[in-house]
C-alpha positions as CSV (number, residue, x, y, z in Angstrom):
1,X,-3.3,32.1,-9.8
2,X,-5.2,30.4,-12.5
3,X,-7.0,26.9,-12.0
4,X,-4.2,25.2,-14.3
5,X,-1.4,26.5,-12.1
6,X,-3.3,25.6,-9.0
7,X,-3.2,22.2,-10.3
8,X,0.2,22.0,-10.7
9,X,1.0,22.6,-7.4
10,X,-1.1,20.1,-5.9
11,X,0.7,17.3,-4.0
12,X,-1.1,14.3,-4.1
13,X,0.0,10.7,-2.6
14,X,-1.5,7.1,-4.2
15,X,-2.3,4.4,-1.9
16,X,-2.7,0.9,-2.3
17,X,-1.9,-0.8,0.9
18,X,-2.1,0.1,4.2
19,X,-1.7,3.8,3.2
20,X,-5.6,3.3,2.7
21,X,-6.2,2.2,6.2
22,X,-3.5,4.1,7.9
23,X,-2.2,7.0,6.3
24,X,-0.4,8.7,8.8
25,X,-0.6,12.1,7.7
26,X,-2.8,15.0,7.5
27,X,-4.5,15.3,4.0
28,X,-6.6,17.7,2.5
29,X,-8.9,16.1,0.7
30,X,-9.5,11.6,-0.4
31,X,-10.8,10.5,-3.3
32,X,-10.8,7.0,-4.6
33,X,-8.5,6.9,-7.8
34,X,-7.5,4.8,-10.3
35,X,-3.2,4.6,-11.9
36,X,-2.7,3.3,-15.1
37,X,0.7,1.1,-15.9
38,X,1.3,-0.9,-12.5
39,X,-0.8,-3.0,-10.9
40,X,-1.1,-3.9,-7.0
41,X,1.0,-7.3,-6.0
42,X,2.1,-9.1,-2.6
43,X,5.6,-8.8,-3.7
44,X,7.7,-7.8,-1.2
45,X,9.6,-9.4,1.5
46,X,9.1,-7.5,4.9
47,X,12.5,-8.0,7.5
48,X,11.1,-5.0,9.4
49,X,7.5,-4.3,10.0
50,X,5.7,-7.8,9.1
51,X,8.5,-10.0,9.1
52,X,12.1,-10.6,10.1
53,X,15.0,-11.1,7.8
54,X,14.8,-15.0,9.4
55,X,11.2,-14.9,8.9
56,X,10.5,-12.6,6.6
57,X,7.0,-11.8,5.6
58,X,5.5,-10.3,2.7
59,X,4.0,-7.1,1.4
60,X,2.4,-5.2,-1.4
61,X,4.3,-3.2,-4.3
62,X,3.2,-1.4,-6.8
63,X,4.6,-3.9,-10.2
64,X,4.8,-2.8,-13.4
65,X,1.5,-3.2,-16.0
66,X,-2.0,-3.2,-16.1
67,X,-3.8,-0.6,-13.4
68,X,-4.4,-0.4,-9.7
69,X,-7.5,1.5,-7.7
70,X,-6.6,3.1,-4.6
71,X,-6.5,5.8,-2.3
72,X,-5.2,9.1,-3.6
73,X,-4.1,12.3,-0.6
74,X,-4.2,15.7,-1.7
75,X,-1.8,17.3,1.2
76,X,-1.8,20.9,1.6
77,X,1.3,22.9,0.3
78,X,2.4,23.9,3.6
79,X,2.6,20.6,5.2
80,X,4.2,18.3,2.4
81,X,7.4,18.5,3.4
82,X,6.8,17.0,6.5
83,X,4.6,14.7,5.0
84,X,7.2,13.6,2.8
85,X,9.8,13.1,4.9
86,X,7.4,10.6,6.8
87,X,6.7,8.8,4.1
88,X,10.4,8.7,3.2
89,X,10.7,7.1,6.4
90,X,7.9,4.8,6.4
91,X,8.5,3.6,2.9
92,X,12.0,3.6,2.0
93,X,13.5,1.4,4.8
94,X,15.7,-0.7,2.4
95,X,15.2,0.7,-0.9
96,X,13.3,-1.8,-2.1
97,X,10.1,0.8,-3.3
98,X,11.6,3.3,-6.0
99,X,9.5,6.6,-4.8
100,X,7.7,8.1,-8.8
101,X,5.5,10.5,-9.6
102,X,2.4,9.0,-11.4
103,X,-0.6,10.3,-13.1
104,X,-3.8,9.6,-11.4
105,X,-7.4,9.4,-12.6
106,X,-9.6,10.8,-9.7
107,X,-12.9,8.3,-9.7
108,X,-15.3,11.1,-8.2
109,X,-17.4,12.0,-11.2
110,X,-15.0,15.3,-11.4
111,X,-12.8,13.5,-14.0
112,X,-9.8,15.4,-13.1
113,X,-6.4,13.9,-13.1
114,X,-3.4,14.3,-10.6
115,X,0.2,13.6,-10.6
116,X,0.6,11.8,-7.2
117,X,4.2,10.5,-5.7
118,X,3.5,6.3,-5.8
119,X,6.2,3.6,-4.4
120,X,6.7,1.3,-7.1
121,X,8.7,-1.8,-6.7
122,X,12.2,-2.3,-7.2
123,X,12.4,-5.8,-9.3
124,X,16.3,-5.6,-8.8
125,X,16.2,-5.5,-4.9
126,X,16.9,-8.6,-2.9
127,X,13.3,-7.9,-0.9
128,X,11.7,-8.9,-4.0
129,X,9.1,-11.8,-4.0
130,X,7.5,-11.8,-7.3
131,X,7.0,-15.7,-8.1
132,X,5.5,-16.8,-5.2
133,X,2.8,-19.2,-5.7
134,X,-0.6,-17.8,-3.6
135,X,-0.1,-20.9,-1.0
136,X,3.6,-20.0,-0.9
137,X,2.5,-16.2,0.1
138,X,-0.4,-17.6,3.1
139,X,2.8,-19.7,4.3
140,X,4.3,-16.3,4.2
141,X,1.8,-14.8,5.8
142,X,0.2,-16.7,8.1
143,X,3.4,-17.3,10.3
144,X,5.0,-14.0,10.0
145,X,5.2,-11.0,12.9
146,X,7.3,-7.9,13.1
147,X,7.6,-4.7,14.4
148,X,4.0,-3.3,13.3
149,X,2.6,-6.6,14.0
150,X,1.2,-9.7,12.4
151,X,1.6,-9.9,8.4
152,X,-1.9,-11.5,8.4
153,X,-3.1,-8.6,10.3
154,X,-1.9,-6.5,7.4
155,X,-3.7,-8.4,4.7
156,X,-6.8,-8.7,6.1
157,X,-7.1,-4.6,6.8
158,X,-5.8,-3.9,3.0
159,X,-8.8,-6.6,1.9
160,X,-11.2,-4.8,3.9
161,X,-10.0,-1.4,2.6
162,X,-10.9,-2.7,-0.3
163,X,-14.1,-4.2,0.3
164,X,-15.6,-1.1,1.2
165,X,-14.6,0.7,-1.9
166,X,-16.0,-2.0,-3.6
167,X,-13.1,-3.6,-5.0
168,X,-11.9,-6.9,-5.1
169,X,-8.2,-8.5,-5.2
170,X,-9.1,-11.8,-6.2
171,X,-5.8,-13.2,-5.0
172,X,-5.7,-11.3,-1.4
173,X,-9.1,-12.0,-1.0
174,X,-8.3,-15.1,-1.1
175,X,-5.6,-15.4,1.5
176,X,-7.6,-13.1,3.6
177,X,-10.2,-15.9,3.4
178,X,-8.0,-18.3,4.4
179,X,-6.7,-16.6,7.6
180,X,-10.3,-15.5,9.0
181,X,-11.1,-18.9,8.7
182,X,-8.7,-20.4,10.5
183,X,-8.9,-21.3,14.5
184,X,-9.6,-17.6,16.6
185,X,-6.1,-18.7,18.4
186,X,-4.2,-18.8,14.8
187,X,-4.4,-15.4,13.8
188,X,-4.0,-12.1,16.2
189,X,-6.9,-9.8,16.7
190,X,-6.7,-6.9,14.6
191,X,-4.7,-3.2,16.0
192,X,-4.7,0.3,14.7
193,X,-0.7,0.6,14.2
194,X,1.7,3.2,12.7
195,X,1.7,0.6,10.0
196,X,4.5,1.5,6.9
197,X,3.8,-0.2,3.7
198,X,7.3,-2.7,4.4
């Protein structure tokens, strides 16, 4: 098999949420990465995992335009169709993330590029939360729980994530500012959960 068909079977999964902090799955290889033509946004309603559909909280989605660093998976041939079928689970709950596949830049000095399955948001979807203001999405956020836990719990691990990659979110930094420093009794401690992106 030559290099370039190597390459073409490589499965490769972007993150940009908690798929950074808690993947879930068994990967080959992570590298930091960059996707061009969506950007990451607190956009989504959660009913299930930070929220409820009475208090629903919010989560990221990948939006149309500009670019996004992440997290990009290379999984090994064998085991991606289990790993699939988790993230199916995990990330497909209502529909509301439209699973793509999406070129990745690889930022490792290598310069080699990937195509790597990416949940995108579905603009159409009633989970949709695009024109929140940023104190309309700490409201959010701040009171919200749900199955996975606390929705500020959520934010402040993606933040983090990102703070040790270097990268800023100037937005969810700023939320995650706001909740660490509020009252110790206002916001849960953080937990290592099975934590899907909704």
């Amino acid at each position: 098999m030559t290099e370039n068909q190597g390459a073409a079977h490589e499965r490769w999964v972007f993150a940009y949420g908690s798929l950074m902090w808690n993947p879930g799955f068994a990967f080959a290889e992570r590298c930091e990465a960059r996707l061009i033509g969506a950007h990451r946004s607190l956009c989504v309603y959660s009913f299930h995992h930070r929220g409820t559909p009475e208090a629903p909280g919010l989560v990221l989605g990948l939006e149309l335009g500009g670019s996004c660093r992440g997290i990009a998976y290379r999984i090994e041939p064998e085991l991606w169709s289990q790993t699939h079928a988790y993230l199916t689970e995990r990330e497909q709950i209502s529909g509301v993330y439209r699973e793509c596949v999406r070129r990745v830049q690889l930022v490792d000095g290598s310069r080699r590029a990937a195509p790597a399955v990416a949940y995108l948001v579905n603009r159409g979807h009633a989970q949709y939360a695009g024109a929140l203001t940023r104190e309309e999405q700490l409201a959010l956020v701040r009171r919200s729980h749900g199955k996975s836990g606390p929705n500020a719990d959520y934010v402040c691990a993606t933040v983090s994530a990102l703070e040790e990659l270097g990268l800023a979110d100037v937005d969810l930094a700023w939320i995650a500012h706001q909740l660490r420093h509020e009252p110790a009794h206002a916001v849960r401690p953080l937990r290592p959960r099975s934590d899907p992106g909704e």
